[in-house]
C-alpha positions in Angstrom: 101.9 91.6 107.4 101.7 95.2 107.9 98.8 96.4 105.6 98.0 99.8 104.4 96.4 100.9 107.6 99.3 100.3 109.4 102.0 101.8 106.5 99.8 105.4 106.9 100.2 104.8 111.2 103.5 104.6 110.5 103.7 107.8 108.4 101.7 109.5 110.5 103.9 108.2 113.3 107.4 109.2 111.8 106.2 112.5 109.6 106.3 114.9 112.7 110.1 113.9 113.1 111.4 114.0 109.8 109.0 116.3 107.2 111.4 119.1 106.8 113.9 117.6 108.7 117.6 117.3 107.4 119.3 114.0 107.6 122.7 113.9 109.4 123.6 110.6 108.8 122.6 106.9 107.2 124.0 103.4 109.7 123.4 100.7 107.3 124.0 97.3 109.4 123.5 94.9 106.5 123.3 95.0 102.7 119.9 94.7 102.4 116.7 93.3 102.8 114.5 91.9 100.4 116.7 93.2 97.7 119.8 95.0 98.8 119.9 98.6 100.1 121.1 101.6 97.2 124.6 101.3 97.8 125.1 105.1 97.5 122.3 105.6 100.2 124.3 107.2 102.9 125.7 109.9 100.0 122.0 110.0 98.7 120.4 111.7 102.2 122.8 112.8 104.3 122.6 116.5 104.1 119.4 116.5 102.4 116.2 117.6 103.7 112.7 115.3 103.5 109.7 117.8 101.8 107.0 115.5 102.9 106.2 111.9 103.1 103.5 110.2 101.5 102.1 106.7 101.0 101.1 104.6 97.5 99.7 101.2 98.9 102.0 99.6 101.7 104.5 101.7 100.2 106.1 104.6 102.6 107.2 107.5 100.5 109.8 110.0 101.7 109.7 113.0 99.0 113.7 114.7 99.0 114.1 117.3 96.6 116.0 114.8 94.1 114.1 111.9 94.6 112.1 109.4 96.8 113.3 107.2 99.3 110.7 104.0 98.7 110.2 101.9 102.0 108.2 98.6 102.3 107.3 97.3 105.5 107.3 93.2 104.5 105.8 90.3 106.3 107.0 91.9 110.1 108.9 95.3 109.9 108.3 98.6 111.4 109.6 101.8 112.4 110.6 103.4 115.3 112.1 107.2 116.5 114.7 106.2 118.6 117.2 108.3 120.0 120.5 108.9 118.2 123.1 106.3 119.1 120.3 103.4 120.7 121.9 100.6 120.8 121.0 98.2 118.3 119.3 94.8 118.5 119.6 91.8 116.3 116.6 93.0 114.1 117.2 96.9 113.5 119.3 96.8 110.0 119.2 100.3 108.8 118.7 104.0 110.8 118.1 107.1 109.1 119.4 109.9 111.5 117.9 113.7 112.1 119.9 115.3 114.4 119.5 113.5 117.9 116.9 111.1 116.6 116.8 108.9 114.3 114.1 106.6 112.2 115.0 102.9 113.0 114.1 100.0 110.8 113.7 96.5 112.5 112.8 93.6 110.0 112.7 90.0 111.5 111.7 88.2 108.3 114.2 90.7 106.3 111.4 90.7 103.8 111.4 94.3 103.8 112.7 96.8 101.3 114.6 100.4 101.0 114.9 101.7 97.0 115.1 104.9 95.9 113.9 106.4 93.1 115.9 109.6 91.4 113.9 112.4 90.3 116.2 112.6 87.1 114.8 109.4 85.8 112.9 109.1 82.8 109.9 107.8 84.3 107.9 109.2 86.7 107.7 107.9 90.4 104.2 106.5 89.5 106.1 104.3 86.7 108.1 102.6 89.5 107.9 99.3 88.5 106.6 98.2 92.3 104.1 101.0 92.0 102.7 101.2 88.2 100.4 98.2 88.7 98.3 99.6 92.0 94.9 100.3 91.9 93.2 103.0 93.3 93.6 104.3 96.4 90.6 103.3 99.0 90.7 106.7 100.8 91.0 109.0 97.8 88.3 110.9 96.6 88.1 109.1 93.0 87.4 105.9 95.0 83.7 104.4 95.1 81.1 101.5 94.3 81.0 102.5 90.7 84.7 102.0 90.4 84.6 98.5 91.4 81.6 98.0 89.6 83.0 98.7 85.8 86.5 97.1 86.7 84.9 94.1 87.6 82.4 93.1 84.3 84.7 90.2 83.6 86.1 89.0 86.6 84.4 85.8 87.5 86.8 85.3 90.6 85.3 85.3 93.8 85.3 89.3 95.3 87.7 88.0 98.4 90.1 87.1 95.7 89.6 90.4 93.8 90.0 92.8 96.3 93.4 91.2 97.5 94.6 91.4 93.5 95.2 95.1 94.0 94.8 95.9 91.0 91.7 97.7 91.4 92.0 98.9 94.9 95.2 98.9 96.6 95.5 97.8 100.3 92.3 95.7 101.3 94.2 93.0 103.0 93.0 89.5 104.4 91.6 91.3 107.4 90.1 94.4 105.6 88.7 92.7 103.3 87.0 89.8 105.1 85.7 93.0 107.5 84.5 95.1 104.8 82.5 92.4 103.0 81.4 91.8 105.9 79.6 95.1 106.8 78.2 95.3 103.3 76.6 92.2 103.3 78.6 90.1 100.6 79.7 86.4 100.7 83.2 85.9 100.1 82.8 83.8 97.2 80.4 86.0 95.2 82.0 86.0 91.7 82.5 90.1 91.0 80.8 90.3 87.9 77.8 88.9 89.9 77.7 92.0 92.5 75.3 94.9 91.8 76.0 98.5 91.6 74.4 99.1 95.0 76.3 96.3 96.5 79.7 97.5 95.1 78.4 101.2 96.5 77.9 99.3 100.3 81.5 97.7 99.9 83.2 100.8 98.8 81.7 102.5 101.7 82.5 99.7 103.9 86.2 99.9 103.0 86.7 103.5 103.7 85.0 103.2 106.7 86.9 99.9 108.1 89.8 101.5 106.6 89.9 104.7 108.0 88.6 102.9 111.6 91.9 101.0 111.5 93.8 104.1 111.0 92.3 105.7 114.0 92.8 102.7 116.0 96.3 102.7 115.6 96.3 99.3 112.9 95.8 96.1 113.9 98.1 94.0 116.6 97.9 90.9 114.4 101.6 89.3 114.2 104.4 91.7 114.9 103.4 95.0 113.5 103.7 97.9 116.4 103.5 101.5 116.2 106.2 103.9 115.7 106.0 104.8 119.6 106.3 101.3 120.1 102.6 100.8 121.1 100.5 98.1 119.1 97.3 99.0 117.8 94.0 97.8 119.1 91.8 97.9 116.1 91.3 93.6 116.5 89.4 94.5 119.5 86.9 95.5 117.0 86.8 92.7 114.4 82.9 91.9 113.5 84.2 88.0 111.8 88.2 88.2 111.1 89.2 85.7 113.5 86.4 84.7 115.2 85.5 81.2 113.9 82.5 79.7 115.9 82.2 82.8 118.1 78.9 84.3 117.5 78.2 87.0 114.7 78.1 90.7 116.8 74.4 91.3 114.3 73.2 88.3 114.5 74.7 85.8 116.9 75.0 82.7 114.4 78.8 81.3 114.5 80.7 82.9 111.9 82.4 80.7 109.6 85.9 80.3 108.3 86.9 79.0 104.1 90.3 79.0 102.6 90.6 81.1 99.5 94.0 81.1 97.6 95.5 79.6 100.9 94.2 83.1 102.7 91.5 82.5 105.5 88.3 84.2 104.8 85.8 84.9 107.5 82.2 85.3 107.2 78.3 85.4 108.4 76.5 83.1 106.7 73.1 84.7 107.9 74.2 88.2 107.3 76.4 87.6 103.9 74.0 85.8 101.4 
């Protein structure tokens, strides 16, 4: 599943094509995805410009002047500038077009969604009812140890399990999060409430940096998630545990180990995460 680093690779990706851009036109090949498409989505965009994009989460966020267009990735999607006119494959349900190009959505699993959110509703777009539950955001300057420390007084669950919630932080999938603990030296299992200050300031550290190394690495080519040039990313090359059951730890060179929490694999050093 495409995870936050690879939702902001794919705004990166897409945001020189479109931010300012005006849409010419909207080729819906199916009703919908995961839920179905606005219905009113071709009159919605075409002849309306996108201000900027942005991200909340997995969420991708194109900002028009009247509202924003809401895109989720699900368990395979991803987007692609394709010419205008490319034929289209089995997979590619929905393109939003700018001119000669256009931004191409392909969704094996169809567990993807497009919503839009009008900037004449009551609530704000941070109400969104997909959005109002997220935690902070891993990259953002309010993020750090002390925040997961005082959101995490009365959470017995094991950390693994917390961190995936997204309540607290959004966007620390399987493989983040097994990576992250990793570098600050946490077992998996730790209940929350049992983690120190100075841990939680390791593991917020740890995030941002595995994070923002993911980003840079173009995401991860785990499952089917590529790039919007079409090129996957290379970030697994670097895994320190995800994945690597019985292989030895890159610190230490004991095998890393592999539990199932909440049906999720988690990966870990036993010698380096007491």
């Amino acid at each position: 599943m495409p995870e936050l680093p690879e939702v902001e690779v794919t705004r990166l990706g897409v945001d020189p094509h479109i931010s300012g851009k005006t849409v010419t036109a909207v080729v819906m090949r199916r009703a919908g995805l995961r839920w179905p498409f606005p219905p009113q989505l071709p009159a919605l965009l075409e002849n309306k410009t996108v201000q900027h994009t942005g991200r909340r989460g997995k969420y991708l966020l194109l900002h028009f002047e009247h509202g924003t267009l809401l895109i989720h990735l699900g368990m395979s999607g991803h987007l692609r500038v394709v010419p205008r006119g490319s034929p289209a494959e089995k997979h590619d349900h929905l393109d939003i077009v700018f001119g000669e190009q256009a931004v191409r959505m392909t969704d094996p699993r169809r567990f993807g969604a497009v919503l839009w959110h009008d900037a004449a509703d009551t609530l704000p777009l941070a109400q969104h009812a997909l959005l109002k539950k997220l935690g902070v955001e891993p990259l953002d300057d309010g993020f750090d140890g002390e925040v997961l420390y005082q959101a995490t007084r009365k959470r017995q669950s094991a950390i693994k399990q917390v961190l995936l919630a997204g309540d607290i932080v959004v966007g620390v999938g399987n493989i983040y999060a097994c990576e992250s603990l990793f570098k600050a030296g946490i077992h998996p299992e730790k209940p929350a409430s049992k983690i120190s200050r100075k841990s939680y300031q390791l593991l917020a550290q740890a995030i941002r940096e595995t994070l923002a190394a993911a980003i840079q690495q173009g995401g991860s080519t785990l499952k089917d998630f590529i790039g919007v040039d079409g090129q996957s990313g290379y970030f697994q090359q670097s895994y320190f545990v995800y994945d690597r059951e019985a292989q030895p730890c890159r610190i230490c060179a004991h095998p890393v180990q592999r539990i199932v929490q909440g049906q999720r694999s988690s990966f870990f050093c036993k010698h380096c995460q007491k």
